[in-house]
ZASEMI-746400 format. One record per residue (C-alpha): residue in one letter; x, y, z. Coordinates in Angstrom, 3 decimals, decimal comma. Each point is the difference from the previous one (the first is absolute). Layout:
residues N
@r=a | X=X | Y=Y | Z=Z
...
END
This chain:
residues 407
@r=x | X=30,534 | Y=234,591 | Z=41,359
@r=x | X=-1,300 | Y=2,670 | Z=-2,143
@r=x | X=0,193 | Y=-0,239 | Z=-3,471
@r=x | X=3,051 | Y=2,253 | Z=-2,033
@r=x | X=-0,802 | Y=2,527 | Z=-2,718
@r=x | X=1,810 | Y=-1,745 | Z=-2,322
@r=x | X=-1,933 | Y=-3,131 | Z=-0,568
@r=x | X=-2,751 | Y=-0,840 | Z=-2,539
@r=x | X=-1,973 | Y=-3,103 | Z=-0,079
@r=x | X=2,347 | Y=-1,752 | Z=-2,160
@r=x | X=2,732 | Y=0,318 | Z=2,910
@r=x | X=-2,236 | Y=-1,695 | Z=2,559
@r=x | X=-0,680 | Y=-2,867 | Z=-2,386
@r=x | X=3,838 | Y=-0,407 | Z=-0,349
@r=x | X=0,048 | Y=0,352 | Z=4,006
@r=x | X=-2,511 | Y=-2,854 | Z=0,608
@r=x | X=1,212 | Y=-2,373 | Z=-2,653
@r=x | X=3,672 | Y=0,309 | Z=1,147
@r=x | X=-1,077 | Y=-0,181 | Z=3,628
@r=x | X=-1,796 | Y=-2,792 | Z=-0,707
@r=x | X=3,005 | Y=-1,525 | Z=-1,811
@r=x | X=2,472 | Y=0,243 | Z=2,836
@r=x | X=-2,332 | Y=-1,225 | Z=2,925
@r=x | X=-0,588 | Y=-3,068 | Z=-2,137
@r=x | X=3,417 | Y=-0,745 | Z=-1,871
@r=x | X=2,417 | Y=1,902 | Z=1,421
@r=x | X=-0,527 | Y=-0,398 | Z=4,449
@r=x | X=-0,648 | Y=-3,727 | Z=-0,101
@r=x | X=4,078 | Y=-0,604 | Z=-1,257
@r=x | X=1,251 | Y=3,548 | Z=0,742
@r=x | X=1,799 | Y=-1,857 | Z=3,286
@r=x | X=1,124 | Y=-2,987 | Z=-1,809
@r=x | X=1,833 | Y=2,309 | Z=-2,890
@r=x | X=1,416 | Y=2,409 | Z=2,468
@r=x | X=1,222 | Y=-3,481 | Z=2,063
@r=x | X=1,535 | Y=-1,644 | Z=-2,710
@r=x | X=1,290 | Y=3,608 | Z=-1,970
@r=x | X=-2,006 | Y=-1,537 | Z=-2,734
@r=x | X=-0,840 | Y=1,711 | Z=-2,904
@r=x | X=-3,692 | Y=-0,409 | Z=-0,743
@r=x | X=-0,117 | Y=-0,613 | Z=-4,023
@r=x | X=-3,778 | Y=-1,810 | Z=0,384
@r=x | X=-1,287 | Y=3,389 | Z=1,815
@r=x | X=1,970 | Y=2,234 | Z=-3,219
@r=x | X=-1,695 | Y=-2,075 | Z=-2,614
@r=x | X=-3,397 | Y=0,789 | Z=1,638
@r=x | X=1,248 | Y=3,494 | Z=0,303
@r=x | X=0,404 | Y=0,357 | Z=-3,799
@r=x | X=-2,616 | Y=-1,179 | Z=-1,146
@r=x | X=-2,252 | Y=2,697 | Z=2,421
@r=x | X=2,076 | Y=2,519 | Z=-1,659
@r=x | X=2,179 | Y=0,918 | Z=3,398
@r=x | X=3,251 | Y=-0,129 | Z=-2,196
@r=x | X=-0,980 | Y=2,891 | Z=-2,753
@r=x | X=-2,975 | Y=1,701 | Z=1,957
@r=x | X=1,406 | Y=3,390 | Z=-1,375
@r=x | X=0,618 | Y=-0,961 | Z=-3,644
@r=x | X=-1,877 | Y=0,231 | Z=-2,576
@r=x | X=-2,052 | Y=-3,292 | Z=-1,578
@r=x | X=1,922 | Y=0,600 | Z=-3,275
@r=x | X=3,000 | Y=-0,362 | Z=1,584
@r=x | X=-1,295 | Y=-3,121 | Z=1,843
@r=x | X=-0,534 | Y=1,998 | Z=3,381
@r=x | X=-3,315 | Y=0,252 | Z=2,216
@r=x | X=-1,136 | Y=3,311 | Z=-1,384
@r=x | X=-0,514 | Y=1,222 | Z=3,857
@r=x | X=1,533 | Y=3,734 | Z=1,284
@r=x | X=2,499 | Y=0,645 | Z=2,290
@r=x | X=-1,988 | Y=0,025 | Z=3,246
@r=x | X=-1,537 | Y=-3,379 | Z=-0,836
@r=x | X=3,557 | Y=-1,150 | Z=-0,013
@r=x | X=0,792 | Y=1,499 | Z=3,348
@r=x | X=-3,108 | Y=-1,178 | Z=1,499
@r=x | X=1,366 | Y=-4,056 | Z=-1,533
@r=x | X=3,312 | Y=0,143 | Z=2,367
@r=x | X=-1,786 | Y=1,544 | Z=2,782
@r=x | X=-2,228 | Y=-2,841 | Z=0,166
@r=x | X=1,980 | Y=-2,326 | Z=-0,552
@r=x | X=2,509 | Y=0,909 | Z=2,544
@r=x | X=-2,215 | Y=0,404 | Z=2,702
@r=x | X=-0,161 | Y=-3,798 | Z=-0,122
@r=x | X=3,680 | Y=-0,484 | Z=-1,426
@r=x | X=2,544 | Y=2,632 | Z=-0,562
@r=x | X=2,197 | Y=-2,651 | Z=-2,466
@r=x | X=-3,289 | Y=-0,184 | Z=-2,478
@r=x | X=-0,156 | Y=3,380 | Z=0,108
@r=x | X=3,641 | Y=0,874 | Z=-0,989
@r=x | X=-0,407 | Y=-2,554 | Z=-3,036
@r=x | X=-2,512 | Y=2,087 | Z=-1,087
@r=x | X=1,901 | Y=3,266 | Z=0,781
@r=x | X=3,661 | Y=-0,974 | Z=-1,210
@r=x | X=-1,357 | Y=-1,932 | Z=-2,733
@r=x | X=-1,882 | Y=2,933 | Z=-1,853
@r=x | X=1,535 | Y=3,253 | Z=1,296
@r=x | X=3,659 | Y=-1,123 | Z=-0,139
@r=x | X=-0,403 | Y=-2,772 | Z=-2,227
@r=x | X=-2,402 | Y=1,631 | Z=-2,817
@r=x | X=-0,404 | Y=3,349 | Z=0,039
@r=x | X=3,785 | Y=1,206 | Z=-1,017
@r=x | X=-1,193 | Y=-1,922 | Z=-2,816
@r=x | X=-3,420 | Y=1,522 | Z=-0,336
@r=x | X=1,681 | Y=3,768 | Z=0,950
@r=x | X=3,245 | Y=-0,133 | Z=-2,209
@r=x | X=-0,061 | Y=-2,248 | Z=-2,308
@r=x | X=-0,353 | Y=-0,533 | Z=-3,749
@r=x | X=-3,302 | Y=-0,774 | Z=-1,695
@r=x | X=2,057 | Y=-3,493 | Z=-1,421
@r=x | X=1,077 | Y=-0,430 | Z=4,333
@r=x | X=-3,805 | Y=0,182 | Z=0,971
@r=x | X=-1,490 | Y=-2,105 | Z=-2,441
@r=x | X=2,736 | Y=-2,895 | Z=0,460
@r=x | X=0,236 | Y=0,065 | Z=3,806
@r=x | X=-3,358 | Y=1,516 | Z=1,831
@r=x | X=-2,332 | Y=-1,992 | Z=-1,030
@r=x | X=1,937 | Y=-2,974 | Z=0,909
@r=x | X=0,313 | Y=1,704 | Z=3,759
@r=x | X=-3,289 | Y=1,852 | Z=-0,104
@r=x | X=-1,870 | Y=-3,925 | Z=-0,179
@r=x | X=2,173 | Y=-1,242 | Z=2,784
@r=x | X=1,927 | Y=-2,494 | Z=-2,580
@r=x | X=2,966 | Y=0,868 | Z=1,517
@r=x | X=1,300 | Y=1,809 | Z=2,350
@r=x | X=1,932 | Y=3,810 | Z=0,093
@r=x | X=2,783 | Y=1,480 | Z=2,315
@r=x | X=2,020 | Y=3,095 | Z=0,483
@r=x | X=3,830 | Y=-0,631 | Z=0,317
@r=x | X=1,119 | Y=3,037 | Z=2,038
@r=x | X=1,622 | Y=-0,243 | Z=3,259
@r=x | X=3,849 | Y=-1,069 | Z=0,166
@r=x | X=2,022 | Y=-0,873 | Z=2,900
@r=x | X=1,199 | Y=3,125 | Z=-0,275
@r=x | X=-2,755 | Y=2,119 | Z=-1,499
@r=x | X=-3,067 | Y=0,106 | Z=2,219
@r=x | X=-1,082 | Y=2,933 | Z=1,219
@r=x | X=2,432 | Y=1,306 | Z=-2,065
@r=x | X=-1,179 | Y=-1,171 | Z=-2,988
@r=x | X=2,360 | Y=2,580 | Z=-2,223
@r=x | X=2,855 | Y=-2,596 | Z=1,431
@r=x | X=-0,428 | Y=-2,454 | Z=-2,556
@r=x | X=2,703 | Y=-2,207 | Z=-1,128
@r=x | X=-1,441 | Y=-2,222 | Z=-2,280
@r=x | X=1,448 | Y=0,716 | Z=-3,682
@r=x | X=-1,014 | Y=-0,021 | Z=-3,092
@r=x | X=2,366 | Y=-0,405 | Z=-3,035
@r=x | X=-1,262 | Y=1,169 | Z=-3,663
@r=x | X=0,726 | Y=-1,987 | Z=-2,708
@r=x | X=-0,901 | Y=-0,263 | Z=-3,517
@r=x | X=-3,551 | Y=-1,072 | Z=0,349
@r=x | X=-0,492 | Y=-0,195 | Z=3,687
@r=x | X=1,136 | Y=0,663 | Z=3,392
@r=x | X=2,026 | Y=-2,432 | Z=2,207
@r=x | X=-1,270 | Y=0,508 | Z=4,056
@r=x | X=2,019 | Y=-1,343 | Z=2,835
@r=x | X=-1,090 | Y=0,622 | Z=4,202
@r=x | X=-2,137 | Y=-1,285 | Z=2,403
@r=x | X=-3,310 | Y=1,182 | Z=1,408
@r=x | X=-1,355 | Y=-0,818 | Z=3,357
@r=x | X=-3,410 | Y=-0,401 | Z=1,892
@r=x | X=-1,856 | Y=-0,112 | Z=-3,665
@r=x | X=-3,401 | Y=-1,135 | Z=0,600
@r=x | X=-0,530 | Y=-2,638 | Z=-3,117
@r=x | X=4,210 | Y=-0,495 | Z=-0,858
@r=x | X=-1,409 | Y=-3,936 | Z=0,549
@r=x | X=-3,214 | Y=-0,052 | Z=-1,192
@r=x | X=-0,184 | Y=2,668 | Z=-2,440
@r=x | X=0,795 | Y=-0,712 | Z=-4,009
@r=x | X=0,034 | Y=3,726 | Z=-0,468
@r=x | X=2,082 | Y=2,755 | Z=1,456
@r=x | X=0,594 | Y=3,572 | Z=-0,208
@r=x | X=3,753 | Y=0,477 | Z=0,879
@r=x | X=2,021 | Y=3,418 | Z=0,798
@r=x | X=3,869 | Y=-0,221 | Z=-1,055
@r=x | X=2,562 | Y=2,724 | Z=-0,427
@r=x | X=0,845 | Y=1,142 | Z=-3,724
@r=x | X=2,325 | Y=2,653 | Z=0,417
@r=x | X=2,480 | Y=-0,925 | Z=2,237
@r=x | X=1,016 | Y=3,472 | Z=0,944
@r=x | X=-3,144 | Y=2,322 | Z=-0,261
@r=x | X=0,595 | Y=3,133 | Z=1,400
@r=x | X=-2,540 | Y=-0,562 | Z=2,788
@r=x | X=-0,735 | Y=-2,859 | Z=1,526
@r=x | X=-3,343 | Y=0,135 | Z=-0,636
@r=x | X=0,798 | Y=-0,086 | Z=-3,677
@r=x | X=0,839 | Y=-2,516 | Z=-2,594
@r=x | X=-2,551 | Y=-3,127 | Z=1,433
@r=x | X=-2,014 | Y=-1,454 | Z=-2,373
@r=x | X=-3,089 | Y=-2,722 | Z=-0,186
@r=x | X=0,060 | Y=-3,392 | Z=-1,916
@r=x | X=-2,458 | Y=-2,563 | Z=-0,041
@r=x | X=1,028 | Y=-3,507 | Z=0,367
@r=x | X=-1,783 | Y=-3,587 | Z=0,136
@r=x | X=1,104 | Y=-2,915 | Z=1,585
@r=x | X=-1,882 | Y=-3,183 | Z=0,823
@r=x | X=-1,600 | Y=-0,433 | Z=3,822
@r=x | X=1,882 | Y=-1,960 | Z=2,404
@r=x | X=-3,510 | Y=-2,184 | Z=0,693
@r=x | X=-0,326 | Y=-1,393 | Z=-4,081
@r=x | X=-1,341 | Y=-3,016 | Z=1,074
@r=x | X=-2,675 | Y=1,637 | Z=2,168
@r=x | X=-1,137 | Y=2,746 | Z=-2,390
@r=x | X=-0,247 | Y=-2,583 | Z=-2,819
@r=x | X=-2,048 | Y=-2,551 | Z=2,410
@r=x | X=-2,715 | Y=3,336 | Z=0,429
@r=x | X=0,821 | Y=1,803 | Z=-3,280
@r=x | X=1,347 | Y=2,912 | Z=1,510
@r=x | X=2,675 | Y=1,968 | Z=0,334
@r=x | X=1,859 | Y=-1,108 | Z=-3,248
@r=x | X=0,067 | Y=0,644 | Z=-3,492
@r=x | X=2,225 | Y=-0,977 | Z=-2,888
@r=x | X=-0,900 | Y=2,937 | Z=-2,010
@r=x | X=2,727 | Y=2,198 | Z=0,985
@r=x | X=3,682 | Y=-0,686 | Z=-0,456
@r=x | X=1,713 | Y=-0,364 | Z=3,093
@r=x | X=2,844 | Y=2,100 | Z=1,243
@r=x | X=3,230 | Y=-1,715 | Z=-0,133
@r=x | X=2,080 | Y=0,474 | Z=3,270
@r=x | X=-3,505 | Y=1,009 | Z=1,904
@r=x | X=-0,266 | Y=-2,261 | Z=3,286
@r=x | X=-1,423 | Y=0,292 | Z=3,323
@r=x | X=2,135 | Y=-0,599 | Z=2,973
@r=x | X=-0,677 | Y=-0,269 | Z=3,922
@r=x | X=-3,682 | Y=-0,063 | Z=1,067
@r=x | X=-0,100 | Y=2,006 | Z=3,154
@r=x | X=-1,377 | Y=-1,425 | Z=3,555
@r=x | X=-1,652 | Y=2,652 | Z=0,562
@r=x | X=-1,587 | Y=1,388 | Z=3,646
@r=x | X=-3,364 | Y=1,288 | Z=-1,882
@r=x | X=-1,685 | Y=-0,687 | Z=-3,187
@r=x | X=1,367 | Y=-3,506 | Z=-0,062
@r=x | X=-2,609 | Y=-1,294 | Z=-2,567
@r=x | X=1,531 | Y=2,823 | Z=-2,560
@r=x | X=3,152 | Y=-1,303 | Z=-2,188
@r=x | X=2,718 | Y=2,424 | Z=0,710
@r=x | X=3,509 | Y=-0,910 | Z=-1,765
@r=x | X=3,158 | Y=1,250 | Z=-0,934
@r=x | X=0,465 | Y=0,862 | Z=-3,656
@r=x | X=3,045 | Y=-1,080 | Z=-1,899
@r=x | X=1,300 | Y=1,279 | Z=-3,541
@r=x | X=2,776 | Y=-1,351 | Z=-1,196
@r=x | X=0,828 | Y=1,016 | Z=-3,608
@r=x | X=-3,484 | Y=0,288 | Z=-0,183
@r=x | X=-0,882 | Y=0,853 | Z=-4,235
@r=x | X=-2,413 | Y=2,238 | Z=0,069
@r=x | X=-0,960 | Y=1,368 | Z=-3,687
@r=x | X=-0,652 | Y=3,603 | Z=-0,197
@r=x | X=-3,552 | Y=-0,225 | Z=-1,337
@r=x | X=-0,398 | Y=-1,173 | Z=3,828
@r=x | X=1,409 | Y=3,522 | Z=1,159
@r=x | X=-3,029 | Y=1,651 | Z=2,216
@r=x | X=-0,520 | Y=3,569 | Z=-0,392
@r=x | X=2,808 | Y=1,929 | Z=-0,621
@r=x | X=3,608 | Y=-0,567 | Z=-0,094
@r=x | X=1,523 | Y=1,622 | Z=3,156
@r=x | X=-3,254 | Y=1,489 | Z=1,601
@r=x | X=-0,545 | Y=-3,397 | Z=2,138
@r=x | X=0,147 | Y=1,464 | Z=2,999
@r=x | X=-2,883 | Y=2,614 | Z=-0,415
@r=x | X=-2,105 | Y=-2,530 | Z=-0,970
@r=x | X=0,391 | Y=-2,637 | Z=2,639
@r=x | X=-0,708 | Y=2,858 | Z=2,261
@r=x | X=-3,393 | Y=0,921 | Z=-1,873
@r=x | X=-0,669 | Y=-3,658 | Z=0,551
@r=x | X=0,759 | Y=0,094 | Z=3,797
@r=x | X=-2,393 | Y=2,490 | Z=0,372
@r=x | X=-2,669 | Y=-1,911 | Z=-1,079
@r=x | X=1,206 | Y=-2,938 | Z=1,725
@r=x | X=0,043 | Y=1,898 | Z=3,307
@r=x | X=-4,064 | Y=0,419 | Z=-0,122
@r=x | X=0,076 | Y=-3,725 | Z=-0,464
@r=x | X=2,065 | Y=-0,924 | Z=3,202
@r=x | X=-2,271 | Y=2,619 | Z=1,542
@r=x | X=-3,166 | Y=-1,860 | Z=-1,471
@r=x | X=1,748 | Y=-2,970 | Z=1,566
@r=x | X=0,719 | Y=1,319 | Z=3,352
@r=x | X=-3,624 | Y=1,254 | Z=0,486
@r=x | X=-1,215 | Y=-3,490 | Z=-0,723
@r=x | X=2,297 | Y=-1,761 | Z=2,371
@r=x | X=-1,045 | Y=2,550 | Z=2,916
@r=x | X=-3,663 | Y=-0,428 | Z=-0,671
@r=x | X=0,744 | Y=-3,693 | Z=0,137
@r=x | X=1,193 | Y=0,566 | Z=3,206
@r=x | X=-2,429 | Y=1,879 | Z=1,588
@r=x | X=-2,453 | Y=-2,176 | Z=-1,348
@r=x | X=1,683 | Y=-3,207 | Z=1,525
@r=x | X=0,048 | Y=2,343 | Z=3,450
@r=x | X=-3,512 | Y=0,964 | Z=-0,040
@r=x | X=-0,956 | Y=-3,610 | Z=-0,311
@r=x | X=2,035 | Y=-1,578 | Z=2,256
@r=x | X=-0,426 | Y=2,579 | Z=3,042
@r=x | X=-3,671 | Y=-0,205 | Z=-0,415
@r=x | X=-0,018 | Y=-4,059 | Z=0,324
@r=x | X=3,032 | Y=-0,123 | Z=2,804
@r=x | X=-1,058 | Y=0,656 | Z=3,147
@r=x | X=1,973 | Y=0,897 | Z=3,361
@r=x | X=-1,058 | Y=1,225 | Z=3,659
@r=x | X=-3,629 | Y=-1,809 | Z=-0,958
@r=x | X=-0,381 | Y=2,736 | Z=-3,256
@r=x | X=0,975 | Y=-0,041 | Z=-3,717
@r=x | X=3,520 | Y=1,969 | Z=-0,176
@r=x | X=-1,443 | Y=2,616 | Z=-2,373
@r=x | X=-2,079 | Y=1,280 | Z=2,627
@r=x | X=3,060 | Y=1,537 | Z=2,132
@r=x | X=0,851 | Y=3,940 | Z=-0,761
@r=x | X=3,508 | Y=-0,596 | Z=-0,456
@r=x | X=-1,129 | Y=-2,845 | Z=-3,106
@r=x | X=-2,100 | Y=3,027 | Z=-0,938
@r=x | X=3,138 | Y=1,851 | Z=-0,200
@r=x | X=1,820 | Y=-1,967 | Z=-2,240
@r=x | X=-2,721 | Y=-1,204 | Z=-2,595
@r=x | X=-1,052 | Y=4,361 | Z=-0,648
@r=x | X=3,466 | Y=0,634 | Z=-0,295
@r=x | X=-0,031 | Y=-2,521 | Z=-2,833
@r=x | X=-2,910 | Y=0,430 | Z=-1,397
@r=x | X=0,785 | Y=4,217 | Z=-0,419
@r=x | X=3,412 | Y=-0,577 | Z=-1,582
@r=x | X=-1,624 | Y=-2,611 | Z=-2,261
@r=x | X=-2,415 | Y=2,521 | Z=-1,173
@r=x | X=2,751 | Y=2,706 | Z=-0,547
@r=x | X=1,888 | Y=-2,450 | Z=-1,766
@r=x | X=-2,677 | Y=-0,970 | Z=-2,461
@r=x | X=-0,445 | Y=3,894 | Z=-0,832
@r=x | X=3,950 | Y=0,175 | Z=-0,859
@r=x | X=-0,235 | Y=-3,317 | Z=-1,737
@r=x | X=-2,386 | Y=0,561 | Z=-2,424
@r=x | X=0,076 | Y=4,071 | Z=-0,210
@r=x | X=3,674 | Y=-1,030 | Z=-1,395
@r=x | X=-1,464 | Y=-2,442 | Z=-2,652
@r=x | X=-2,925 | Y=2,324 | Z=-0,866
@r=x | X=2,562 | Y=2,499 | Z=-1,249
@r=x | X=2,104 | Y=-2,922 | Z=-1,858
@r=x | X=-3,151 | Y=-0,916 | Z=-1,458
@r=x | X=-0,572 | Y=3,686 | Z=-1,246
@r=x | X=3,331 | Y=0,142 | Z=-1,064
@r=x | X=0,740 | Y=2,771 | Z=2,500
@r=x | X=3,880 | Y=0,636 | Z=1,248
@r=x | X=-0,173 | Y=-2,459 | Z=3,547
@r=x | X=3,179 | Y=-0,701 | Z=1,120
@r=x | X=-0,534 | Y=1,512 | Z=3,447
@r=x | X=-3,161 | Y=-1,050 | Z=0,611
@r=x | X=1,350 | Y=-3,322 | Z=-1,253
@r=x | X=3,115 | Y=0,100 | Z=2,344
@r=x | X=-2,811 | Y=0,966 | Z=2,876
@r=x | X=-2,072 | Y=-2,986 | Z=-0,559
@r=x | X=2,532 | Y=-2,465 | Z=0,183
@r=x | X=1,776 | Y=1,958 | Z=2,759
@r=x | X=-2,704 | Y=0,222 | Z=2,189
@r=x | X=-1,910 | Y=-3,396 | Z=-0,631
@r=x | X=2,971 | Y=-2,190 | Z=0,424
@r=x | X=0,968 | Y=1,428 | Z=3,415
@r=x | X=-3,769 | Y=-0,393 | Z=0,991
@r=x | X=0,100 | Y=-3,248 | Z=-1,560
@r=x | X=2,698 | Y=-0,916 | Z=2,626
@r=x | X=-1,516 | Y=1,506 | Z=2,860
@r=x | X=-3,119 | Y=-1,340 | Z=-0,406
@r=x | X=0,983 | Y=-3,785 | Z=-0,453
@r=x | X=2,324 | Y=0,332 | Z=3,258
@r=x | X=-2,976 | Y=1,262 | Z=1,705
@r=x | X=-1,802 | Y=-2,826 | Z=-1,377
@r=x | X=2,406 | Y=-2,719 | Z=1,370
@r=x | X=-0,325 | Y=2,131 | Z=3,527
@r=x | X=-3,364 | Y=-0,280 | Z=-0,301
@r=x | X=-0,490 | Y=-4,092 | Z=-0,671
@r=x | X=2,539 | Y=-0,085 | Z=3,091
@r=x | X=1,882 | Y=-3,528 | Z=0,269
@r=x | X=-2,379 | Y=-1,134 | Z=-2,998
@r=x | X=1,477 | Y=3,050 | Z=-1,722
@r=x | X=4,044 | Y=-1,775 | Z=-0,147
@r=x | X=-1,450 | Y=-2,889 | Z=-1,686
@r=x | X=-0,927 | Y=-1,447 | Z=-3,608
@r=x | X=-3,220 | Y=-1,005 | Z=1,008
@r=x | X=-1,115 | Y=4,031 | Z=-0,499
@r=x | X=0,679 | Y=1,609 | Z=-3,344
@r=x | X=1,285 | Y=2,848 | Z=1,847
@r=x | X=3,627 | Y=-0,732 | Z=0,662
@r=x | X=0,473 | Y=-0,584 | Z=-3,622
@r=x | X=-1,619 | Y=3,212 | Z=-0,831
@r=x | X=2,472 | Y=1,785 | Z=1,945
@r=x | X=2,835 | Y=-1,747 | Z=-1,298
@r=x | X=-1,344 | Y=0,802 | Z=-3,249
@r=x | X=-0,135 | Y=3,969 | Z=0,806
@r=x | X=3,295 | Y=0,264 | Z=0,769
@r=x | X=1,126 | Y=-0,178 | Z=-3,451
@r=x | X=-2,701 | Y=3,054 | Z=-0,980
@r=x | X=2,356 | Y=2,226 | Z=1,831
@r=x | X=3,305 | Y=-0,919 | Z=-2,385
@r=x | X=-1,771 | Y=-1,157 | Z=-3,374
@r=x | X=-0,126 | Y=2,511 | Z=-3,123
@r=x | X=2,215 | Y=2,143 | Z=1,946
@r=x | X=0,343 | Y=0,206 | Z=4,336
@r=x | X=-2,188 | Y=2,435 | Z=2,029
@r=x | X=3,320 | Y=2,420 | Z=0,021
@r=x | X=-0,219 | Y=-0,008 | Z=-3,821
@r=x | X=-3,414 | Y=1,058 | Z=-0,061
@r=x | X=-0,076 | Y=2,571 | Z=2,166
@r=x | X=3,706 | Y=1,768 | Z=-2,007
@r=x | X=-2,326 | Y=-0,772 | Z=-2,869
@r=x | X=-3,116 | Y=2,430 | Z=1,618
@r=x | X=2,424 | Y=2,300 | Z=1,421
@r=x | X=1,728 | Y=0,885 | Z=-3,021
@r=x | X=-3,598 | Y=0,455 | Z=-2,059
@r=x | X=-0,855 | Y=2,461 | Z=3,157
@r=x | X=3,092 | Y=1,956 | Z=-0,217
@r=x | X=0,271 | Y=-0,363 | Z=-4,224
@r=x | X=2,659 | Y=2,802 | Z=-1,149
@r=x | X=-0,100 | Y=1,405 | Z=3,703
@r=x | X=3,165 | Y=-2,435 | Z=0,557
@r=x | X=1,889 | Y=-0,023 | Z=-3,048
END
């Protein structure tokens, strides 16, 4: 693989020591987690203290001090061993941290990032509803001013960290009759304590007492889950939930353009993620059809294997370009929303081709747990419907191709 304009020195240092990280922490449990939907708090507390959980920070916010791309290049290595170590690191910091980073309050920043940045506990992004998905403007949750702070009431589904998290950026409704729909949602932080206290104090991780929890904040049903199983995803519950207005997050009302904002950027990530699992795959395919042999010759020597591992390989490579062309122009601070909605759109379909061509490719050995590769394709699926479904992304490119052409 040739190398990508984009990378310096200091991103192939970041490459090799997170490489080097998941071939020797994360594969030797990565079945057992994914087994046992076991969340893998030992393998986070390593993680923070390498800097995975505020590589784009700064250091005087607690963070790693790395760029952008050195954060993309963290999930895509560690998802081409495991895709649920990967979206730790991906929920955690672009759902979890950066509303906080992006819209925040200097007083917000200095009393919650540095707390996520170091990995002492964990961040979500309380979004989705069960009826506000891909139509996020939906939301029902409510929020009620009072004197000196808001009162929230709703659920939110599939929230990666409801459970483990402590804290949360949440999206309710505070005018109850906006004139569009898209209108009146605002963001709140709240804090609750992780559903694993025993374990987090045991490790010294993912607690702290130094924020004030938020009364009526709980996490409800974990989700069994056909993919990332070793990632804690959990309904959220607010009930009465006090929220004081000092924990408002960004602007009153203009929630909903900023959760957007923050799905673009979370949209490189799944496509960061994606990549990784398909190279994982194609790596596991490349190995195993040069050692299996059939007919008296190693399966990688028959044209139609040929076939299947170029096809890979060339919508890998594309991938990678849309992947981290997207993230060079975040890092610049360049308008990427389509190339954003591109990345994800293209690398999570390829993501799923490629581990189903994978599993082809192992054959019988293929259906099994004894190969990583059947639960790298149950782990793609998910790519396709996370931080917003293939259809979603490709209204989202269409509309920036057609701009006032439509309206």
């Amino acid at each position: 693989m040739k190398d990508l304009p984009y990378f310096t020195d200091e991103h192939h240092r970041v490459r090799e020591m997170v490489r080097d990280f998941a071939e020797n922490e994360v594969r030797p449990v990565a079945r057992e987690l994914d087994a046992e939907s076991r969340f893998p708090w030992e393998n986070i507390k390593k993680m923070g203290e390498l800097g995975f959980l505020g590589a784009p920070w700064s250091e005087e916010l607690g963070g790693a001090g790395l760029d952008y791309l050195s954060y993309l290049i963290i999930i895509e290595e560690l998802a081409k061993v495991d895709a649920s170590h990967a979206l730790t690191v991906s929920a955690h910091t672009t759902l979890g941290t950066s509303p906080i980073i992006n819209f925040g309050t200097d007083a917000q920043r200095q009393k919650y990032v540095p707390l996520l940045a170091t990995g002492q506990v964990l961040g979500g992004f309380a979004l989705t509803e069960p009826g506000a998905g891909s139509d996020a403007g939906g939301t029902r949750t409510m929020a009620v001013e009072k004197s000196d702070h808001y009162v929230l009431n709703g659920s939110k589904i599939f929230i990666t960290h409801a459970g483990v998290g402590e804290i949360l950026v949440v999206t309710a409704r505070t005018d109850p009759k906006p004139k569009k729909r898209n209108h009146g949602i605002t963001s709140f932080i709240v804090c609750k304590d992780t559903v694993d206290l025993d374990r987090a104090l045991d490790l010294g991780i993912g607690h702290t007492d130094e924020i004030e929890k938020t009364p009526g904040v709980r996490a409800g049903k974990k989700e069994d889950k056909l993919g990332w199983r070793a990632s804690d995803t959990r309904e959220l519950i607010l009930e009465d939930a006090v929220v004081p207005k000092e924990n408002v997050l960004g602007e009153v009302g203009h929630g909903f353009g900023n959760f957007l904002k923050t799905l673009d950027s979370g949209r490189i990530g799944i496509g960061a993620l994606s990549l990784g699992i398909a190279e994982g795959a194609l790596n596991e395919s490349l190995r195993y059809t040069s050692e299996r042999k059939q007919f008296g010759k190693p399966v990688a020597s028959f044209q139609g294997v040929h076939f299947q591992l170029s096809d890979m390989a060339t919508e890998i490579e594309a991938a990678r370009h849309l992947v981290y062309h997207a993230g060079w122009l975040h890092q610049r601070g360049e308008p990427y929303k389509q190339e954003a909605a591109m990345a994800k759109l293209f690398a999570s379909e390829l993501c799923m081709r490629a581990t189903t061509k994978a599993v082809q490719l192992h054959g019988g050995y293929g259906y099994t747990t004894d190969y990583p590769v059947e639960r790298m394709m149950r782990d793609a699926k998910v790519c396709e419907i996370g931080e917003g479904t293939s259809e979603i992304q490709r209204i989202v490119i269409a509309r920036q191709l057609l701009g006032e052409l439509v309206n």
